[in-house]
NUMAR-355692 format. One record per residue: residue in one letter; x, y, z of N, C-alpha, C, O in turn. Coordinates in steps of 0.2 Angstrom, whole numbers, plus 2048, in hexadecimal, padded with zeros to 3 digits. Layout:
BEGIN
AXYZXYZXYZXYZ/...
This chain:
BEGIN
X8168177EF81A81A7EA8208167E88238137EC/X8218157E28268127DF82A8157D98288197D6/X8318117D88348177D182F8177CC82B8127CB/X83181D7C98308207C482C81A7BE8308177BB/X8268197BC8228177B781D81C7B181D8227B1/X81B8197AF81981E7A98108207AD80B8237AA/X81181E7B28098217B78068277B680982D7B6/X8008267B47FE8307B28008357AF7FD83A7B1/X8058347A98068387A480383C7A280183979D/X80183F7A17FE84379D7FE8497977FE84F79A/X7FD8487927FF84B78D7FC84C7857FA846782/X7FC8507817FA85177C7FA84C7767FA846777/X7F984D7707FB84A76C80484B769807846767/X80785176B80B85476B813851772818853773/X80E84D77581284A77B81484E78181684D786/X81185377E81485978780F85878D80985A78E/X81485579380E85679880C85D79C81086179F/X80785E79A80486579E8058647A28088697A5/X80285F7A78048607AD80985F7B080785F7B6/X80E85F7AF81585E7B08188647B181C8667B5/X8158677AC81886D7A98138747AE8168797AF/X80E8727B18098787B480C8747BB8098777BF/X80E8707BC81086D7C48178717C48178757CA/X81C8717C08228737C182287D7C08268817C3/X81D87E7BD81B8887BE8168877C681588C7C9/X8158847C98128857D18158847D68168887DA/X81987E7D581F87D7D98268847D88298877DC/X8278857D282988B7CF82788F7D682A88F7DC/X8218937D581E8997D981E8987E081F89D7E3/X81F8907E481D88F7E88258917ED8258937F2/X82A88F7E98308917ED8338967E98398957E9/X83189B7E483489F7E283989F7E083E8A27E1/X83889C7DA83F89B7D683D8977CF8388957D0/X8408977CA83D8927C584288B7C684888C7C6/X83E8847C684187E7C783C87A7C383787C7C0/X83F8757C383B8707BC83E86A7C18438697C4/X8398657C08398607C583C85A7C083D85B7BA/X83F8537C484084F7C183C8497C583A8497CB/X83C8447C183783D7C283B83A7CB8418387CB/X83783B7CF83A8397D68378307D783A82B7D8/X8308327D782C82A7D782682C7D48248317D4/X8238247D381B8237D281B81E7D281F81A7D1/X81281C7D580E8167D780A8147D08098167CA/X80780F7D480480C7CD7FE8107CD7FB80F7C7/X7F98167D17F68187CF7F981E7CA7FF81E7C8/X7F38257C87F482A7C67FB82E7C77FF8317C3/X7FC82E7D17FF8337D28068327CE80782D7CC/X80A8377CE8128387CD81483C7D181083F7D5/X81B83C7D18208407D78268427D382983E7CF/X8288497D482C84C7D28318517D682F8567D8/X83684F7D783C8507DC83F8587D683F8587D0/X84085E7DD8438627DB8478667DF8478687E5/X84E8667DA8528687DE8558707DB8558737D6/X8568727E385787C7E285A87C7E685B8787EA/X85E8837E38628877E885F88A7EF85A88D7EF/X8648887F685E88E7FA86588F7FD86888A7FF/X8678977FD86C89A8008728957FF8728937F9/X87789280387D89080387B888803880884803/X87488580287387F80186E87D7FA86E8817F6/X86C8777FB8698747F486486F7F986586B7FD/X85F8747F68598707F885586C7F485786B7EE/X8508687F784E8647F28468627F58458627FB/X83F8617F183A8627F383685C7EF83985B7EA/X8318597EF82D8547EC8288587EA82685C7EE/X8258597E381E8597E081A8547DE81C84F7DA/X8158547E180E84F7E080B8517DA80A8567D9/X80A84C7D580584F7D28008487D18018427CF/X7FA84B7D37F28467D67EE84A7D07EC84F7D1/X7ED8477CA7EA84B7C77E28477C77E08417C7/X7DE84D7C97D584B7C97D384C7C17D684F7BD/X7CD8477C27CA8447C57CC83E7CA7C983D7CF/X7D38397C77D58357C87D58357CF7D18317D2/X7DC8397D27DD8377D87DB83E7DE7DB8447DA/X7DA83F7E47D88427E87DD8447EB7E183F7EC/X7E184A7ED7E784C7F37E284C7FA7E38487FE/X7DD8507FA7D984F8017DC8498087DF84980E/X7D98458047DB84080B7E383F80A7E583E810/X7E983F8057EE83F8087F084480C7F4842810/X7EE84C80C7F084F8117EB84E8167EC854818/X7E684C81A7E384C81E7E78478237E9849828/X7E983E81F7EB83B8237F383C8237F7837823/X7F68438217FD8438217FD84882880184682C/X7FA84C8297F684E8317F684A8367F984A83B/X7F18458357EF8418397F583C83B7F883D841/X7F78388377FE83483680483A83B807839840/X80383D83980A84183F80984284380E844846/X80184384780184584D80383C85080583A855/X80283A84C80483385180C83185280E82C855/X81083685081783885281B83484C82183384D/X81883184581D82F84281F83383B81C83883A/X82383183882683483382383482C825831827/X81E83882A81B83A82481C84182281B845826/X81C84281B81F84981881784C819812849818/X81985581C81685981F81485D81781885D812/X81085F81680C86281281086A81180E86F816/X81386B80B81887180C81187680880F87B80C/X80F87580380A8787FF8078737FA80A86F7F6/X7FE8767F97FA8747F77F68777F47F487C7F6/X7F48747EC7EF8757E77EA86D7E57EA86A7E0/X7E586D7EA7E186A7EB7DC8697E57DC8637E3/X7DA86D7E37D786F7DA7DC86A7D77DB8647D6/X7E086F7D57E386B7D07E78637D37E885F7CE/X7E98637D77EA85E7D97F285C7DA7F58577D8/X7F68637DD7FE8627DE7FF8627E47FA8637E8/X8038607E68068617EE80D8617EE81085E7EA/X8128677F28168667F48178647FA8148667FF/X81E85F7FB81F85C80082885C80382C85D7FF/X82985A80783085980883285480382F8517FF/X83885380483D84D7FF840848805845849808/X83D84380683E83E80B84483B80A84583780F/X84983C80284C8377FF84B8337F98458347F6/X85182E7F784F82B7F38508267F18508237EC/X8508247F885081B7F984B8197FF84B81A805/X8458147F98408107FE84480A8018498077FE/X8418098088438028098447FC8078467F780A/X8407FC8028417F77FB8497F57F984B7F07F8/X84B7FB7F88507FC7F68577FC7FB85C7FE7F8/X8577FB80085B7FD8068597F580B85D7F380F/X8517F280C8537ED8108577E780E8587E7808/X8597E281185E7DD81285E7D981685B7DB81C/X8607D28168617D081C8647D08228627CD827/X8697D482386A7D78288687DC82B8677DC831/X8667E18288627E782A85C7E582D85B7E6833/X8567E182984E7DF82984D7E083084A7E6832/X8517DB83584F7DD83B84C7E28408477E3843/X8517E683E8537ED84084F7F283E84C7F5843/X84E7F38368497F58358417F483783E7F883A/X83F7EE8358387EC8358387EE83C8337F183E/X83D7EC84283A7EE84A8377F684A8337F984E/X83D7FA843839801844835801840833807841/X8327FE83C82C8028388257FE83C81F80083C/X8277F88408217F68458207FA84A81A7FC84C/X8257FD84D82580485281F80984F819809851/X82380C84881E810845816810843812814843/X81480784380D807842809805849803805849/X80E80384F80A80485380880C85680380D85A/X80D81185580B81985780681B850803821852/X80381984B7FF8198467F98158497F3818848/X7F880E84C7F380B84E7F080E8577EB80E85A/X7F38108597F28138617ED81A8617E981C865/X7EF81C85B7EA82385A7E38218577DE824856/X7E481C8567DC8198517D681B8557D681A85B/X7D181D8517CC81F8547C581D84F7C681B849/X7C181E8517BA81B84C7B982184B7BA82684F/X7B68218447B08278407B682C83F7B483283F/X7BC82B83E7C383083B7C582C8327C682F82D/X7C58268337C882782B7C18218297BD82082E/X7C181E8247BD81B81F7BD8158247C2814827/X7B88108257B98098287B98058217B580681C/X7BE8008227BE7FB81E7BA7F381E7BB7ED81F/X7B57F781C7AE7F381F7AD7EE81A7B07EE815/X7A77E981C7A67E48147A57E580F7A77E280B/X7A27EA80D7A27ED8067A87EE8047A97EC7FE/X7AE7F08077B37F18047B67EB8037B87EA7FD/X7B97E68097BB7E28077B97DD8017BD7DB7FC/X7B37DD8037B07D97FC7B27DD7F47B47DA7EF/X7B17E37F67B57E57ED7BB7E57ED7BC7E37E7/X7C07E57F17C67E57EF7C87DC7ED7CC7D97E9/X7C37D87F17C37D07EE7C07CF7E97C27CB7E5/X7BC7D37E87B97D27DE7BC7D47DA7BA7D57D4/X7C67D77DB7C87D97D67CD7D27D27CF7D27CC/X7CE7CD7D87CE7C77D77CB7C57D07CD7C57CA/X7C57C27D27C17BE7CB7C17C47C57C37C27C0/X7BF7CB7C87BD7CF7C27C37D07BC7C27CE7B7/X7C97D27BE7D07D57BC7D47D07B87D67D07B2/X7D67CA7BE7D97C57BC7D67BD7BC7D97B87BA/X7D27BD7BE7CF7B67BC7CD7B77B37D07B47AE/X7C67BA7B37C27BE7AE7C57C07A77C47BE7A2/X7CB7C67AC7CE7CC7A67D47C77A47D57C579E/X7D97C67A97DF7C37A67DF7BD7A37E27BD79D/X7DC7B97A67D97AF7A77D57B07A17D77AC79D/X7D17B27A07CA7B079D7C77AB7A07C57A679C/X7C67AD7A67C37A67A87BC7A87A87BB7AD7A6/X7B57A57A87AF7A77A87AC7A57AE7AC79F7B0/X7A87AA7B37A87A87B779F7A67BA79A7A97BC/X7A07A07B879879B7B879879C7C079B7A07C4/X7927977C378C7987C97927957CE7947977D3/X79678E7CB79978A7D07A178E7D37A478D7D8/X7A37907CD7AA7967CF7A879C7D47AA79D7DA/X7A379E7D17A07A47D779D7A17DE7A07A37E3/X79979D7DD7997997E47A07997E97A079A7EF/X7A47967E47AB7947E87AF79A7EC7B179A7F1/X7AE7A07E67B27A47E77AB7A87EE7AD7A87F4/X7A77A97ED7A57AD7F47A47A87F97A27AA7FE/X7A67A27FA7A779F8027B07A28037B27A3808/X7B17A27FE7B87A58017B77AA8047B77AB80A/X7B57AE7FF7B37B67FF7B27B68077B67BA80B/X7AD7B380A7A77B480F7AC7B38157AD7B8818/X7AF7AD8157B67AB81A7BA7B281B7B97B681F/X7BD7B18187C37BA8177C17BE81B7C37C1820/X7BA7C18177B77C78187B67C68217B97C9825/X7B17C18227AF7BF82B7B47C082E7B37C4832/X7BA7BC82C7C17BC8327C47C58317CA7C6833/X7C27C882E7C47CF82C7C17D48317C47D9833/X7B97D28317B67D68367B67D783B7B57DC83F/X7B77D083D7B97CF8457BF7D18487C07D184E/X7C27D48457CA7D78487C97DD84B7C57E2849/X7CF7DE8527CE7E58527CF7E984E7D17E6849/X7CF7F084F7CD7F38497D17FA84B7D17FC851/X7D47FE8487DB8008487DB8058407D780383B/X7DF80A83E7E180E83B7E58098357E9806838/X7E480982F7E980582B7EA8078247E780781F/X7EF8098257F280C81E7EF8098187EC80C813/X7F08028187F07FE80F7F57FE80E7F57F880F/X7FA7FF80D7FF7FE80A8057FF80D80A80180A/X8067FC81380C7FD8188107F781480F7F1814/X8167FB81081A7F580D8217FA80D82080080E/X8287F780C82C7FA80A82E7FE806833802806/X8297FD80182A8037FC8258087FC82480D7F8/X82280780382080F80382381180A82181680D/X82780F80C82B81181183481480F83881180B/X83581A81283A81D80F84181D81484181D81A/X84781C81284C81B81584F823816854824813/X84C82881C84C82C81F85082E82485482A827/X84E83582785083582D84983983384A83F834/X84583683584583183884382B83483F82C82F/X84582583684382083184081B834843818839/X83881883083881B82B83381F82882E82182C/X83582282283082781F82B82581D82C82081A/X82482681F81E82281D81A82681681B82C815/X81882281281882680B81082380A80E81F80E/X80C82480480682180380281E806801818805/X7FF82080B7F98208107F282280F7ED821812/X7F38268087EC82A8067E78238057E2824800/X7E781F8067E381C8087DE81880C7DA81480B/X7E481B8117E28188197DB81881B7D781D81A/X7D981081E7D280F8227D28108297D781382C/X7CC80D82A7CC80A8337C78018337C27FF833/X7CE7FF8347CD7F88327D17F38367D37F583B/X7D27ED8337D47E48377DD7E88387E07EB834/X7DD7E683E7E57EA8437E87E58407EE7E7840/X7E77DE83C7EC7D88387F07DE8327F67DF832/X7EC7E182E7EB7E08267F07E68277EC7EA825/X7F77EB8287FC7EE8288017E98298047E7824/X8037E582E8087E18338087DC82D80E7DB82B/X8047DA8298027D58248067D681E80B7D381B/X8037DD81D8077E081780E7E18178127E1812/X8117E281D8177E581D81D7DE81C8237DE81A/X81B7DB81E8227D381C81C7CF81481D7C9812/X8177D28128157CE80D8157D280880F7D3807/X81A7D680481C7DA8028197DA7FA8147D57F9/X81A7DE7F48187D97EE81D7DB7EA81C7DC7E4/X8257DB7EB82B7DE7EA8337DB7ED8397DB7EB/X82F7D67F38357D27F88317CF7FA82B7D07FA/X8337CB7FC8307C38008377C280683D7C3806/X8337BF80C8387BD8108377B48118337B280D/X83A7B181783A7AA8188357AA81D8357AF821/X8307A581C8297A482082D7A782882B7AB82C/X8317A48298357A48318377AA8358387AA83B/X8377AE83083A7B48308337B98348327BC839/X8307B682D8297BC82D8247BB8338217C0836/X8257B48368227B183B8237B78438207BA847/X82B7B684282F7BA84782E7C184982E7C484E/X82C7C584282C7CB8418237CD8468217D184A/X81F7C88418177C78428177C884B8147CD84E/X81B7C284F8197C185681F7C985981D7CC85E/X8227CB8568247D285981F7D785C81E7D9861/X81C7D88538177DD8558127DA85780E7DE859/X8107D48588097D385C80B7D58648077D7868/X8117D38668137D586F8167DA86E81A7DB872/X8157DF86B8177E686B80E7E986A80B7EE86E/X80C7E68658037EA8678007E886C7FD7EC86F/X8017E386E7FF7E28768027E587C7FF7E7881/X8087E587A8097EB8828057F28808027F6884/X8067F48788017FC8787FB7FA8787F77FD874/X7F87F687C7F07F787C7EC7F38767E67F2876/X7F07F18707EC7F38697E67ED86B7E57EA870/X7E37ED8647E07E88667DF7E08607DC7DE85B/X7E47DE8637E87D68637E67D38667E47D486B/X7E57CD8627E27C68657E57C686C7EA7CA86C/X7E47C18727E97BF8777EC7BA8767F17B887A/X7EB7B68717F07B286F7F67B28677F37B3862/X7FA7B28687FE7B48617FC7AE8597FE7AE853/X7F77A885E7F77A38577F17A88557F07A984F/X7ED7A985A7E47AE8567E77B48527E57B584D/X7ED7B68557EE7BB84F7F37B984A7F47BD845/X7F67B384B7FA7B38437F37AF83E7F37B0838/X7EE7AC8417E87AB83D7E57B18387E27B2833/X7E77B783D7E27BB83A7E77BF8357E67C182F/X7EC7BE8377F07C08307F07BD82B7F27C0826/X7EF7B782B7EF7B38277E87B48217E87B481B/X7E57B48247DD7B48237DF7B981F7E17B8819/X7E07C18217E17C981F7E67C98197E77CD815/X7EA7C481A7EF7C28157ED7C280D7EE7C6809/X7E87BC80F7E57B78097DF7BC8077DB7BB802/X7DE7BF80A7DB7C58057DD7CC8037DA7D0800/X7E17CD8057E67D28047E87D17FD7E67D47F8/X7EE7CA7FC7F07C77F77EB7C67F27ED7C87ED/X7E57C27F27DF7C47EC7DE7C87E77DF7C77E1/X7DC7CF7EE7DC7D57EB7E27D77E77E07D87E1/X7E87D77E97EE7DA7E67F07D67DE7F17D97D9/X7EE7CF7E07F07CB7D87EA7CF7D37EB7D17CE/X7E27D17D77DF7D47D37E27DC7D07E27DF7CB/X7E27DB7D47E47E67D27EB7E57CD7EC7E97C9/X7F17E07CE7F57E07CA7F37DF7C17F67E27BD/X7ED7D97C07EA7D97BB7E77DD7B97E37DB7B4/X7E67E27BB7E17E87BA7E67EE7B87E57F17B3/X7EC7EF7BC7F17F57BA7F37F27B27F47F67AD/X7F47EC7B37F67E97AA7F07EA7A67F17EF7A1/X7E87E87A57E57E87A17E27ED7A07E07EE79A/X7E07F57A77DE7FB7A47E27FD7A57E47FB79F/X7E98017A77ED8047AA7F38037A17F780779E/X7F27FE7A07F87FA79C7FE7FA79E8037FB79A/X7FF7F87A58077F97A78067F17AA8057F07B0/X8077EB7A58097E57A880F7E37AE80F7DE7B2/X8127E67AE81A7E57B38177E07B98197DA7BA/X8127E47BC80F7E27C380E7D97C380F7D67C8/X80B7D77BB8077D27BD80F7CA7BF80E7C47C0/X8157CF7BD81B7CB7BE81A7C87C781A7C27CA/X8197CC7C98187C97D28137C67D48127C37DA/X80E7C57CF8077C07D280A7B97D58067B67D9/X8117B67D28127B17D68157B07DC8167AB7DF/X8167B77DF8177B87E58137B87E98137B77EF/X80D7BA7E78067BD7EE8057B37ED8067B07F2/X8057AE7E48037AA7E78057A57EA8027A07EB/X80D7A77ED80F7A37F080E7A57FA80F7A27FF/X80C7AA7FA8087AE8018037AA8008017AA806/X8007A87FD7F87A57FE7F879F7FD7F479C800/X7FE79B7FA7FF7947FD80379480480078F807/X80579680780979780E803796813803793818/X7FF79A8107F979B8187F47968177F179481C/X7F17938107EF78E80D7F178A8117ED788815/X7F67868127FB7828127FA78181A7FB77C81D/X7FA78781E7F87878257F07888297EE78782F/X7EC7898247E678A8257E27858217E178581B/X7DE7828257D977C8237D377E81E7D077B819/X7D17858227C978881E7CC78D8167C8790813/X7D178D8147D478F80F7D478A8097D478C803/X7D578380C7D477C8077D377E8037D777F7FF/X7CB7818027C97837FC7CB7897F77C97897F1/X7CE78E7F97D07927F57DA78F7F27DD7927EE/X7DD7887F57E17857F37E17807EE7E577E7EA/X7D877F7EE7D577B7E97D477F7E27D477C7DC/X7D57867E37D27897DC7D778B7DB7D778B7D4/X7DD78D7DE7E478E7DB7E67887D77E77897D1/X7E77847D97E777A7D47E377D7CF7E577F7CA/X7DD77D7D07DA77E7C97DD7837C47E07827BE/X7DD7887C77E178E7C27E578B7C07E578B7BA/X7EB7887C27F17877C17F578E7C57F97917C1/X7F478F7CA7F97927CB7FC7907D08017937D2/
């Protein structure tokens, strides 16, 4: 979830969003009063969020509207794992009411400042020890055959959005027998060091701007995409942000936190902490892939360019662990080519 972008509009010739307008008559009915919502946040996919504020008795309340409009986006798995995610004791908004059909949800109002906005250098510490708390009480409940496994098929699509989106779409590169070659021994690398991890409940998207500055905090937000997958690929995401960047130094420290904090819970972490900053690294450099792909894809079908302004932060993530890692040579080889 992030501010307010032109995500999911939808509307006439005439410019009026219906659904904006049948979201604000539901939410309406649902708390008995008439309210009209204003732009709270939105992510790069379909959804939007609309913050509404009412009177209740001698206070002024305030509430979130979802709006997931189908075929696009699903509410299902967001409320299933907003269930699930709380019974593991951490803070995600509780599902006040729901139209699954049409695809609204009402939800609490967590605030309106992500940690995006609110971390710092003096704070980081402080925080980040509490949102690694938080994904260790999310990885503890992990169980197999409950949410989707993030298996090779997946991985692998999520790394063809690399060549497809921005090699291809943005680059116009063309992509002959000996690039494809190059690029699936990458591919193969990644994905291998991916499978082998323990394997643990993972959001996708554990970054600061889907976490909320709450109470308790923090608030966890966008998880409807949650697998059961590499115990690296959250801890990864959370200091390789695609909005903030910290000092290698920094990240390192943060990294060895949580790996002796998942080891006293049991998790399943290498026993040595260079096996697991490997595997973060490894889960990094395809994470990062992915992300410069999906960025070139929000610009070329989506039409909202902004994104592709941060591709030289994932590549400068991808030279960092390049730069530490030997079997990577080759994908430092093809960024020199690119020119990036």
């Amino acid at each position: 979830m992030q501010p307010a972008t032109e995500a999911g509009q939808i509307g006439g010739e005439s410019g009026q969003d219906e659904r904006k307008s049948a979201l604000d008559a539901w939410v309406s009915m649902q708390i008995g009063q008439q309210v009209v919502g204003v732009p709270a946040s939105a992510d790069a996919s379909f959804r939007r969020y609309f913050r509404y504020k009412f009177p209740d008795g001698d206070c002024q309340r305030s509430l979130i509207g979802m709006d997931a409009p189908p075929p696009q986006e699903d509410c299902r798995p967001f409320v299933r794992i907003a269930g699930l995610f709380a019974d593991a004791g951490v803070h995600v908004p509780h599902i006040i009411a729901q139209d699954l059909t049409r695809g609204f949800l009402l939800l609490p109002d967590m605030g309106a400042e992500t940690w995006l906005t609110v971390l710092n250098d003096d704070n980081a510490d402080e925080r980040f020890s509490r949102a690694i708390n938080a994904l260790i009480r999310i990885q503890r409940i992990s169980q197999p055959n409950v949410l989707p496994v993030y298996d090779e098929a997946l991985l692998r699509r999520e790394l063809e959005l690399f060549p497809e989106w921005y090699l291809k779409r943005h680059l116009g590169i063309e992509m002959d027998a000996a690039l494809r070659a190059e690029l699936d021994a990458i591919f193969d690398l990644l994905v291998a060091r991916a499978l082998r991890q323990g394997q643990v409940y993972v959001h996708r998207d554990y970054m600061p701007r889907n976490l909320m500055d709450s109470d308790p905090d923090p608030g966890i937000l966008d998880f409807q995409d949650a697998v059961y997958g590499p115990v690296s690929y959250d801890v990864t995401s959370l200091f390789k942000d695609a909005f903030i960047s910290w000092p290698e130094d920094r990240v390192l420290g943060w990294l060895q936190l949580y790996w002796q904090r998942a080891r006293a819970a049991a998790l399943p972490v290498p026993a040595s902490f260079d096996e697991f900053l490997h595997d973060c690294d490894l889960m990094g450099a395809q994470r990062h892939l992915k992300v410069i792909g999906i960025f070139a894809r929000i610009c070329h079908r989506d039409g909202k360019p902004k994104y592709l302004q941060d591709v030289p932060r994932f590549v400068r993530y991808l030279r960092n662990v390049i730069a530490r890692r030997d079997e990577l040579e080759p994908l430092g080889t093809l960024l020199d080519r690119l020119g990036l």
